[in-house]
C-alpha positions as CSV (number, residue, x, y, z in Angstrom):
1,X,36.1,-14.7,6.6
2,X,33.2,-15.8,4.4
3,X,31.5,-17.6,6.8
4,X,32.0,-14.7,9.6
5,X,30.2,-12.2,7.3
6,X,27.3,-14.4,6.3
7,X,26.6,-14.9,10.4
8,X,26.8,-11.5,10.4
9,X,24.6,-10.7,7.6
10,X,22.1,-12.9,9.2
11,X,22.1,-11.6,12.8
12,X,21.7,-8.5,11.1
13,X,18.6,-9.7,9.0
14,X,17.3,-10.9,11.9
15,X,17.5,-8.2,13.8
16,X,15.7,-5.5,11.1
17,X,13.2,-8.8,10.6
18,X,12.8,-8.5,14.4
19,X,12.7,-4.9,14.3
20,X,9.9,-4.3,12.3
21,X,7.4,-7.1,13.7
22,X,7.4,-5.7,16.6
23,X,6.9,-2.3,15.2
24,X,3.6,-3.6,13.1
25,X,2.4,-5.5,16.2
26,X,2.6,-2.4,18.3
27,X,0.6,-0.5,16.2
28,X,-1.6,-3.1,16.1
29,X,-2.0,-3.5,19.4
30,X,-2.9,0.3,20.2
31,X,-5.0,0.6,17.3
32,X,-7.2,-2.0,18.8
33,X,-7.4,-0.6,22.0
34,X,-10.6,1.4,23.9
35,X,-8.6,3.7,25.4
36,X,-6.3,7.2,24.1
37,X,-3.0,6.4,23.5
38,X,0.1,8.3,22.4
39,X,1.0,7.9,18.9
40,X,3.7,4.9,18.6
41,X,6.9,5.7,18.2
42,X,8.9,6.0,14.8
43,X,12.4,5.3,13.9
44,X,13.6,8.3,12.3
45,X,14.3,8.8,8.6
46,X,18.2,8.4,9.5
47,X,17.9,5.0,11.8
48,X,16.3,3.4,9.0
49,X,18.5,5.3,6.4
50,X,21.5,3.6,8.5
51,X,20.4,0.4,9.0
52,X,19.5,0.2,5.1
53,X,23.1,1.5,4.3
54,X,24.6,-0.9,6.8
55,X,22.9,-3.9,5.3
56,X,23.5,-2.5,1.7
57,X,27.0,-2.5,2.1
58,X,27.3,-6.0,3.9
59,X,25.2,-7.5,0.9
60,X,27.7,-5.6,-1.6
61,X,30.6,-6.5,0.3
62,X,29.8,-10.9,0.2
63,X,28.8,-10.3,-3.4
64,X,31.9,-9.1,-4.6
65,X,33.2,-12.9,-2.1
66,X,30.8,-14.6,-4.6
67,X,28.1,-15.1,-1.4
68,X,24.6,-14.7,-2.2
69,X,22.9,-12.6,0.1
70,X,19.3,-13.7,-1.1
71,X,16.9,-15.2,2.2
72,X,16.7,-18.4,1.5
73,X,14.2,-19.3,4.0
74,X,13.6,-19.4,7.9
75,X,16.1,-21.7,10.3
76,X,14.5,-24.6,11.5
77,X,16.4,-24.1,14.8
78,X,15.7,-20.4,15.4
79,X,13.4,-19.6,13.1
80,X,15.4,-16.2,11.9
81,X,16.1,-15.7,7.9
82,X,18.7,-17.8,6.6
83,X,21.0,-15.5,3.7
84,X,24.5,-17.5,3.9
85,X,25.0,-20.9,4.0
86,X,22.2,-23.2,4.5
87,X,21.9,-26.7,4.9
88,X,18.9,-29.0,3.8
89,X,17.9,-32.0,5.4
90,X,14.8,-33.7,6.6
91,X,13.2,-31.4,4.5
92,X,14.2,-28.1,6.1
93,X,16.5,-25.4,6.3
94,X,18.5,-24.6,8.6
95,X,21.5,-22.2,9.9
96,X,24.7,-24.7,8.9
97,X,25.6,-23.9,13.0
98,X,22.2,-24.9,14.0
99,X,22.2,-28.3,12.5
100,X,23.5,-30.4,15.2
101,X,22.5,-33.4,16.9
102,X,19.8,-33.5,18.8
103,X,21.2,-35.4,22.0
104,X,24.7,-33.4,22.0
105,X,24.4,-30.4,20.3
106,X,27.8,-30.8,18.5
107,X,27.4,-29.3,15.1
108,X,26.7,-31.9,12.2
109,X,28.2,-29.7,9.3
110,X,28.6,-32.3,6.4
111,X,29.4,-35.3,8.3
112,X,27.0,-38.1,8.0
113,X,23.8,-37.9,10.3
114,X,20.9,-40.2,11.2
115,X,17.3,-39.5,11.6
116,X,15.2,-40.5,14.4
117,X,11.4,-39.4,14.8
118,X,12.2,-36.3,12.4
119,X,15.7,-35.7,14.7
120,X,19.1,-35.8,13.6
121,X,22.0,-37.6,15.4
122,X,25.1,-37.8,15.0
123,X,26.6,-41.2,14.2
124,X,28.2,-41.7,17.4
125,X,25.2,-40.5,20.0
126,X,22.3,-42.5,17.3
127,X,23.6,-46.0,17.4
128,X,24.5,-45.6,21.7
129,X,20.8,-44.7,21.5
130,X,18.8,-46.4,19.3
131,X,21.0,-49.4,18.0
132,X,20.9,-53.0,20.2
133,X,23.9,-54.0,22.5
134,X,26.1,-56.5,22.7
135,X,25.2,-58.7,26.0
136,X,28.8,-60.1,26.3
137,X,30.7,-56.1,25.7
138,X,27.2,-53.5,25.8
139,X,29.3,-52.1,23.1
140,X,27.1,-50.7,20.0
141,X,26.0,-53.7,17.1
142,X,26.3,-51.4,13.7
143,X,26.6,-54.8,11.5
144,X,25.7,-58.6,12.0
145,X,24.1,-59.2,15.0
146,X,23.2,-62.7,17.3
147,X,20.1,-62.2,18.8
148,X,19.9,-65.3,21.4
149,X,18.8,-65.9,25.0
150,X,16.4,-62.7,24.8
151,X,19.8,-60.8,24.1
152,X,21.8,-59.4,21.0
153,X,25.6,-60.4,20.9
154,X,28.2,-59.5,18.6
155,X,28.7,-62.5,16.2
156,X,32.5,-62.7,17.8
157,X,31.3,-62.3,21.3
158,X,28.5,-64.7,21.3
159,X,30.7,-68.3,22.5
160,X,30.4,-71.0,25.2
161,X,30.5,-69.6,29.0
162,X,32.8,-72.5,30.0
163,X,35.4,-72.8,27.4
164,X,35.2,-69.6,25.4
165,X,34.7,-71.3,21.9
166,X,32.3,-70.3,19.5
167,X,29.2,-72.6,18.4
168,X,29.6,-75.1,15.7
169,X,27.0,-76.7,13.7
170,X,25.7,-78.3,17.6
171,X,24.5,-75.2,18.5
172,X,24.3,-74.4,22.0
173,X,22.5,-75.0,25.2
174,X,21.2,-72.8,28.0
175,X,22.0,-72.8,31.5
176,X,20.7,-69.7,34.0
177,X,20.5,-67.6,30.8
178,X,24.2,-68.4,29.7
179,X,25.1,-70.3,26.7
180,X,27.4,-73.6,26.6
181,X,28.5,-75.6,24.1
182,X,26.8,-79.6,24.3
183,X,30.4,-81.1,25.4
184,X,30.5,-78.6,28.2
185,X,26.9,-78.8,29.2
186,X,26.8,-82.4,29.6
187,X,30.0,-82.2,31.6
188,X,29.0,-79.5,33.9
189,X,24.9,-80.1,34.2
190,X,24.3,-83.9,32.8
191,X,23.4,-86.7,35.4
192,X,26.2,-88.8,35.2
193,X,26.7,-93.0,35.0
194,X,27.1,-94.8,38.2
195,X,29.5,-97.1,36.1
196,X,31.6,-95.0,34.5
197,X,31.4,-91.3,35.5
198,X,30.7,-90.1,32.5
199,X,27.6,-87.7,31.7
200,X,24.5,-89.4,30.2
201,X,23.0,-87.4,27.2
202,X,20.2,-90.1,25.9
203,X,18.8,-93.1,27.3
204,X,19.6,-94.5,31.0
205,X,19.0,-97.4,33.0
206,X,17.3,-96.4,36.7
207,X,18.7,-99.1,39.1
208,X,19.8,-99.6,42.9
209,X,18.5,-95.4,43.1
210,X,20.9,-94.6,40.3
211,X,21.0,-94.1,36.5
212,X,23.5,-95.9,34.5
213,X,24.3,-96.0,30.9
214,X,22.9,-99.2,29.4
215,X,26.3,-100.6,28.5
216,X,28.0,-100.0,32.3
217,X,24.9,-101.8,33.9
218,X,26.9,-104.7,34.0
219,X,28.0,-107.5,36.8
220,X,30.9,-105.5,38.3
221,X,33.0,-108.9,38.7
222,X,32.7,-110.4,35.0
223,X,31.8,-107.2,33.7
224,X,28.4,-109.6,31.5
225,X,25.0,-107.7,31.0
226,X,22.5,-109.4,33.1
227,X,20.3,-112.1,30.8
228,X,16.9,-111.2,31.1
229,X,17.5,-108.1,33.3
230,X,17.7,-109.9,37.0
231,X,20.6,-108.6,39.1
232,X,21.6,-109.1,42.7
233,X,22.7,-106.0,44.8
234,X,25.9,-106.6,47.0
235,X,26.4,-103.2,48.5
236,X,24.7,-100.7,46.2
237,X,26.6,-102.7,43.0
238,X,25.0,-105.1,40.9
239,X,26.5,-108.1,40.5
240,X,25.1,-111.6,38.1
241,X,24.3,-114.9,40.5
242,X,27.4,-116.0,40.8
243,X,29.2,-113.3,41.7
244,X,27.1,-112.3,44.1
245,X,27.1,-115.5,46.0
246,X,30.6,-115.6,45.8
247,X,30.7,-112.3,47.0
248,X,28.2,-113.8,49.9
249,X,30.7,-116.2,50.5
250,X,27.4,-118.4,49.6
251,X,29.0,-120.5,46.7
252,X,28.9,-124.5,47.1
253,X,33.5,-125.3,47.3
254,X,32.2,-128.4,45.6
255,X,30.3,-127.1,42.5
256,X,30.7,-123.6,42.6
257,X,27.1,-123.0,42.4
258,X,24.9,-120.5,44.6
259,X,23.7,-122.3,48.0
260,X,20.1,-121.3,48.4
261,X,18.9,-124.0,51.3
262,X,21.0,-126.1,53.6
263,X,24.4,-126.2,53.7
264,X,27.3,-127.7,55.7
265,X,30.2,-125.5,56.6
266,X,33.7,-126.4,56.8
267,X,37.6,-125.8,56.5
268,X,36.0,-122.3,56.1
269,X,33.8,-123.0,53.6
270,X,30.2,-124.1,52.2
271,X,29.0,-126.8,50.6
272,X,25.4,-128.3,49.5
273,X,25.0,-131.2,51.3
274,X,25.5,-133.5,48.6
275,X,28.7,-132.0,47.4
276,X,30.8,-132.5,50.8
277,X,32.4,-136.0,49.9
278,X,35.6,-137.5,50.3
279,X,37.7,-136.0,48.1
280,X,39.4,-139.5,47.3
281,X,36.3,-142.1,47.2
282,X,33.9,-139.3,46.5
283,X,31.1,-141.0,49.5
284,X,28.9,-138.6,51.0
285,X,30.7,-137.1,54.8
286,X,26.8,-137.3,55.8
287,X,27.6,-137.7,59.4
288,X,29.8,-134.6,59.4
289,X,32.6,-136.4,60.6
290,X,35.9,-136.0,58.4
291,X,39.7,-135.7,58.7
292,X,41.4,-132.5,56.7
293,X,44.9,-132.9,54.9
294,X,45.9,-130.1,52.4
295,X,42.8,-128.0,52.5
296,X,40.8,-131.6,51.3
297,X,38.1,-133.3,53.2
298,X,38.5,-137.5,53.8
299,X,36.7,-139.9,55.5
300,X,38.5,-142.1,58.3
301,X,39.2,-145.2,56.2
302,X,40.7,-143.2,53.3
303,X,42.7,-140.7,55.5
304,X,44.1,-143.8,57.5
305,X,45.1,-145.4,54.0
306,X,46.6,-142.9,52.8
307,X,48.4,-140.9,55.5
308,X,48.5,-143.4,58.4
């Protein structure tokens, strides 16, 4: 009921403050002008005898409530005289139904506001406004706040696109403006090892128009490094001498060593010239002429000795 009669009271102020400016500025007017005019208009003794008792009695009325009916000022808002309840903020006064945010009008009473550029907001309206977004939820950040990638991110929402877990001491990389975690990264965007598969993260080995961890660039038979970095390709593979040749099929049956000039081929195989001998006196098949038992190579005079 309070609150009712003080809006009253100060529609009704307004109204007699209304009332009699536009009285004084019509007498100005005509006062100032050339030409004849009628006399202005009075309210009668009784109108303002009325008006006076009507806002006599309102004022006595909220006194006996305990409301002071003193103007307290002009409203910010409307700029009519305030006699009820006021509120003060951002140094002003204003109606308490005229203080309300400035984006959606709802009334701020005694809630909690914010300021803007002289403005008030209410809580809700001021941070969807003014305060950063999350980049993951474009929810509101009122507290801590990630600011990463050219974004801001909730602390809980900023994590790894892949796997969903948040950063560790490693930090974080960045891929098409999306974070990952290093294990993930390498995984998903890391040249990866000829040898084993695996992502390489630090130093490489360029070889046979691929890169390969240091350790895998190895012979792919005896699994050795190569001694002073020479390697033989056998198929886009790198492989030591030896292997290679045997992979060649171009390793000597007699001493298993590479055959790099002439050779003499037989029972399927390769041998330096030197190296194809009878396997029981050892001389030198140089003629080429030999007799085969068990996968062994004998000349005719040992071969008739022993098998004949």
């Amino acid at each position: 009921m309070a609150s009712s009669a003080t809006k009253e009271l100060d529609d009704l102020m307004a109204s007699l403050s209304h009332f009699k400016l536009n009285d004084t500025s019509q007498t100005s007017n005509e006062a100032d002008s050339s030409k004849p005019q009628k006399p202005p208009k009075k309210p009668s003794t009784g109108q303002n005898n009325q008006l006076d008792s009507m806002l006599g009695s309102l004022q006595c009325d909220m006194n006996k409530q305990g409301i002071n009916t003193t103007t307290k000022g002009l409203c910010s808002a409307c700029n009519k005289p305030i006699v009820g309840q006021v509120v003060t903020a951002l140094g002003k006064v204003w109606h308490s139904e005229h203080f309300t945010c400035n984006y959606c009008n709802q009334e701020l009473g005694t809630n909690d506001f914010f300021e803007r550029d002289g403005q008030p907001y209410c809580e809700t309206d001021y941070h969807s406004i003014f305060s950063p977004h999350c980049a993951y939820c474009n929810m509101s950040i009122l507290n801590k706040c990630v600011t990463a990638l050219d974004k801001t991110w909730h602390p809980e929402h900023f994590f790894c696109t892949q796997c969903g877990q948040q950063f560790d001491e490693e930090g974080f990389h960045e891929r098409d403006g999306k974070p990952y975690c290093q294990e993930d990264y390498f995984e998903l965007f890391a040249p990866k090892c000829a040898g084993c598969n695996r992502p390489i993260t630090k130093y490489y080995i360029l070889a046979l128009n691929n890169k390969w961890h240091p350790d895998c660039f190895i012979c792919m038979d005896c699994r050795q490094p190569f001694k002073e970095g020479s390697f033989f390709d056998h198929d886009g593979q790198p492989y030591c001498e030896i292997h290679y040749h045997a992979r060649r099929g171009s390793l000597c049956s007699g001493c298993h060593k590479p055959i790099s000039g002439c050779c003499i081929t037989a029972m399927f195989k390769k041998f330096h010239p030197e190296h194809f001998v009878c396997f029981f006196c050892l001389k030198q098949l140089n003629k080429g002429t030999f007799k085969e038992h068990n996968e062994k190579p004998y000349c005719d005079g040992c071969f008739e000795k022993l098998f004949s």
